[in-house]
GUPA-341755 format. One record per residue (C-alpha): residue in one letter; x, y, z. Coordinates in steps of 0.25 Angstrom, whole numbers, always signed. Layout:
N
   type      px      py      pz
      A       X       Y       Z
...
END
This chain:
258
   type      px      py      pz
      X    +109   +1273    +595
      X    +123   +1277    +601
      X    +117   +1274    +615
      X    +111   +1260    +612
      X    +125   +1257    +607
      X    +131   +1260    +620
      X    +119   +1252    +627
      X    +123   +1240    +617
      X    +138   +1241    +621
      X    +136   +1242    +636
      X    +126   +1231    +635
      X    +137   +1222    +627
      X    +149   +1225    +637
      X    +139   +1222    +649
      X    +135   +1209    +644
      X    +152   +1206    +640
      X    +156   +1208    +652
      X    +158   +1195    +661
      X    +158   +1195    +677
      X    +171   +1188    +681
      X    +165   +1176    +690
      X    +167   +1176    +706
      X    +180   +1169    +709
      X    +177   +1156    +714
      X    +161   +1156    +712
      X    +155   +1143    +710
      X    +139   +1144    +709
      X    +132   +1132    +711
      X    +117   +1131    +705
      X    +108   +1122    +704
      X     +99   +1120    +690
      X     +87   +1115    +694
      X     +73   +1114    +686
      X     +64   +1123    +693
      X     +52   +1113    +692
      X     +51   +1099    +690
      X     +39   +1086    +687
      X     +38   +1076    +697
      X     +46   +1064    +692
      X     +53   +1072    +681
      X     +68   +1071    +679
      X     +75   +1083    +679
      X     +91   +1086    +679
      X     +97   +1097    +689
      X    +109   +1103    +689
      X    +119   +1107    +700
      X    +130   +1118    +693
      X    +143   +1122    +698
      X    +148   +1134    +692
      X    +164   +1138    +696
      X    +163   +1154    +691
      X    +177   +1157    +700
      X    +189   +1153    +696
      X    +193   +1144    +707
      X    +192   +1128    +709
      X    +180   +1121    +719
      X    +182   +1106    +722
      X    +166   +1101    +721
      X    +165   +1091    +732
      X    +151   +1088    +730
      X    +139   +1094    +721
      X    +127   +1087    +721
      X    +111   +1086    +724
      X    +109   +1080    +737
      X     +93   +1084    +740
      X     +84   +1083    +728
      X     +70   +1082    +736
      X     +62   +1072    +729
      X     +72   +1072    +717
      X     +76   +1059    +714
      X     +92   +1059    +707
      X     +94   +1052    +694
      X    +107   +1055    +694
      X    +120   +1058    +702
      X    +116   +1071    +705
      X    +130   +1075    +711
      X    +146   +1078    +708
      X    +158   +1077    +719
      X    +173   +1081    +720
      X    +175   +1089    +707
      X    +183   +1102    +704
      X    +175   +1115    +698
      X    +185   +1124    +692
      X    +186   +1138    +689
      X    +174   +1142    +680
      X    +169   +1126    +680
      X    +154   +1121    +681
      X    +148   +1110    +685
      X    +135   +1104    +687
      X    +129   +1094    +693
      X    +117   +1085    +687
      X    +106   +1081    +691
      X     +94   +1072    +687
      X     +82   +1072    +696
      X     +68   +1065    +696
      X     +56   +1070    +707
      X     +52   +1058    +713
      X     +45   +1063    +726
      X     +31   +1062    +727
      X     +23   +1068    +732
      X     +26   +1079    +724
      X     +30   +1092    +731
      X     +29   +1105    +724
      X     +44   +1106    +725
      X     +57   +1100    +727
      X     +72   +1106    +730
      X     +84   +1101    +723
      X     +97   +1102    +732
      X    +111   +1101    +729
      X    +125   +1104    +736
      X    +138   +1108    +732
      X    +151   +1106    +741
      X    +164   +1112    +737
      X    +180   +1117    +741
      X    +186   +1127    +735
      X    +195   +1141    +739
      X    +196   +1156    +739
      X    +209   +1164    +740
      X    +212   +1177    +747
      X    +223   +1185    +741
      X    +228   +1196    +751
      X    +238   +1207    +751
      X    +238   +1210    +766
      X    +249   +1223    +768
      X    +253   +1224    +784
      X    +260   +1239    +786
      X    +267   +1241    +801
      X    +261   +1253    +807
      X    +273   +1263    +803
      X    +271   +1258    +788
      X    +257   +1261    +789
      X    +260   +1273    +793
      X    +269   +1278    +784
      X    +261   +1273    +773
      X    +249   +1280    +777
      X    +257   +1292    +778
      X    +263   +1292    +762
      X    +250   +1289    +760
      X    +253   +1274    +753
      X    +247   +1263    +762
      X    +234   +1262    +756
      X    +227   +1257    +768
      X    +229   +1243    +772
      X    +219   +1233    +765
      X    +212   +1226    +779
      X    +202   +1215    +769
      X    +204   +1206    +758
      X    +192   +1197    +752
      X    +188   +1186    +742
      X    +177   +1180    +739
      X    +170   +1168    +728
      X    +159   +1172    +732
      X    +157   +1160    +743
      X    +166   +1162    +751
      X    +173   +1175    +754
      X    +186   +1176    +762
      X    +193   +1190    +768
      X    +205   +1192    +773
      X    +206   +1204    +785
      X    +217   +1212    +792
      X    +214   +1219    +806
      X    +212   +1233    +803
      X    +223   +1243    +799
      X    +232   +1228    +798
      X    +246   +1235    +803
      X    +259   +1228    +804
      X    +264   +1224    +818
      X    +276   +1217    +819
      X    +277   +1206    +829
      X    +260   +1204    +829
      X    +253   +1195    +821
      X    +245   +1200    +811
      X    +231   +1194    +808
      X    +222   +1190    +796
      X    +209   +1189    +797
      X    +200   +1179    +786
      X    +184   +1180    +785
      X    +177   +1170    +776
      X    +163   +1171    +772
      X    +154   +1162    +766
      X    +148   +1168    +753
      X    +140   +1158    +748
      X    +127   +1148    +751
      X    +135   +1136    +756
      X    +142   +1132    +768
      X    +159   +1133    +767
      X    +167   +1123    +774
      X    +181   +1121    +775
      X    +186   +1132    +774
      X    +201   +1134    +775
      X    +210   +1147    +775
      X    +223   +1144    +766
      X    +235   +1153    +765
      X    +241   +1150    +750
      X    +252   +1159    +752
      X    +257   +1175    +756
      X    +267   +1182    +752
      X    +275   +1182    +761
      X    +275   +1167    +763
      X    +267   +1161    +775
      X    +266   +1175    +783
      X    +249   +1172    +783
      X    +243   +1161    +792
      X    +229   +1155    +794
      X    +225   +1146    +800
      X    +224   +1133    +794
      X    +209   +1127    +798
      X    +196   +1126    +795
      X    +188   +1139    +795
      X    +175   +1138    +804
      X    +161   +1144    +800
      X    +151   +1145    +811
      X    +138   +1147    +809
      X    +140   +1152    +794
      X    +150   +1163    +799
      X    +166   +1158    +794
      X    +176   +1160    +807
      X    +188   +1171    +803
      X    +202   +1165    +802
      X    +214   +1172    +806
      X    +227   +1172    +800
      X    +240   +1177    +804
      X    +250   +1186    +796
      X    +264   +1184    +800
      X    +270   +1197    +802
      X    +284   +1195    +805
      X    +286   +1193    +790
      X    +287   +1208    +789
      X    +298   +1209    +798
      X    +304   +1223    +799
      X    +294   +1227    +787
      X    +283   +1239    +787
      X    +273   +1231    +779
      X    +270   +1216    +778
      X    +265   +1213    +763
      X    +257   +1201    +763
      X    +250   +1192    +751
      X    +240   +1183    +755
      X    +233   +1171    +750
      X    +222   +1165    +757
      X    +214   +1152    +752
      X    +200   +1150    +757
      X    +198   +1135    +757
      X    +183   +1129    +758
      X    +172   +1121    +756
      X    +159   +1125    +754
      X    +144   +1118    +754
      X    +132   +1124    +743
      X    +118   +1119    +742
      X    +109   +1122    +731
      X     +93   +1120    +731
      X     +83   +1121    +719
      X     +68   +1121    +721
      X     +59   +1113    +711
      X     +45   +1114    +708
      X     +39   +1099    +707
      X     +28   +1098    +697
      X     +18   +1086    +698
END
């Protein structure tokens, strides 16, 4: 008995327990009857679900291929906002007019967006003599050479050459990968510094990052080391703002029935 009380209990905390949602993850689906009767009416449903706690800028979500469907309705939405944990869903009303009737029929829709992702990065620089007398007392902790995010579309990581030592008088680089995460296309996309601390000591450049063949070119940026001066150690807070578009098509497959 005592055991099937603890089973009970962990079964009650499991089923408590509440995933936090992806930052920024919006799921697009489509509700779609698996099956259909020639020349029946049927409504179809295009949901946007915002599980993150960020903003997207719908441009366009709509069904624009509906194979032998004729449209009774609008069948589409533009230029709204979906806020943090907001949902939306498209309708639409559908009647199978083609004939001859195939066996089946696909239902396509699209979905155009903009929205952002933010990096936050401590970066910490250390001249070589500051290194090494760190390493020595034991307290430099090894200097962080990464830093990633992700909403799961897009992901973008910030990286510092290898063992990044401070050198007074050189120019010290940033290197940013994106990665496309998701099924659709990005488009736009823009690196933003929102700010450092301290004040403007990070550049990037300013244009329209290129994706060739599905792989996203690295962008450099450029840490202005003569703010640390006669200092050991350059301290730097950075906040870097992934702008960008981004294209989803969804298809459903529907049985035709005579």
């Amino acid at each position: 008995m005592k055991r099937l009380l603890v089973l009970l209990g962990l079964l009650l905390s499991t089923l408590c327990i509440s995933r936090p949602p992806i930052e920024g993850e919006l799921r697009i689906t489509l509700d779609v009857p698996s099956q259909v009767y020639a020349d029946e009416e049927i409504r179809v449903y295009l949901d946007l679900d915002n599980r993150g706690n960020r903003t997207f800028k719908i441009d366009v979500a709509e069904f624009f291929d509906t194979d032998g469907f004729e449209k009774l309705s609008t069948c589409s939405r533009t230029n709204f906002i979906l806020r943090p944990n907001g949902y939306e869903s498209v309708e639409c009303r559908l009647r199978y007019v083609s004939t001859p009737v195939p066996a089946e029929a696909k239902i396509s829709a699209r979905v155009e967006y903009s929205t952002n992702l933010t990096l936050v990065a401590p970066i910490l620089l250390l001249t070589e003599e500051e290194y090494e007398k760190r390493r020595i007392a034991g307290t430099e902790g090894g200097l962080k050479e990464r830093y990633s995010v992700s909403d799961g579309t897009m992901r973008v990581e910030l990286e510092l050459r290898a063992n990044p030592i401070l050198m007074r008088g050189k120019e010290e680089y940033v290197y940013l990968s994106l990665e496309n995460l998701g099924d659709g296309i990005p488009e736009n996309m823009r690196i933003d510094v929102q700010g450092t601390t301290p004040s403007g000591i990070l550049t990037c450049p300013s244009g329209e990052i290129r994706s060739i063949g599905g792989k996203i070119e690295k962008v450099v940026c450029t840490i202005d080391v003569a703010a640390a001066r006669d200092r050991t150690y350059l301290n730097l807070l950075a906040k870097i703002q992934l702008n960008y578009d981004y294209k989803v098509r969804k298809t459903a497959t529907v049985s035709v029935i005579r």
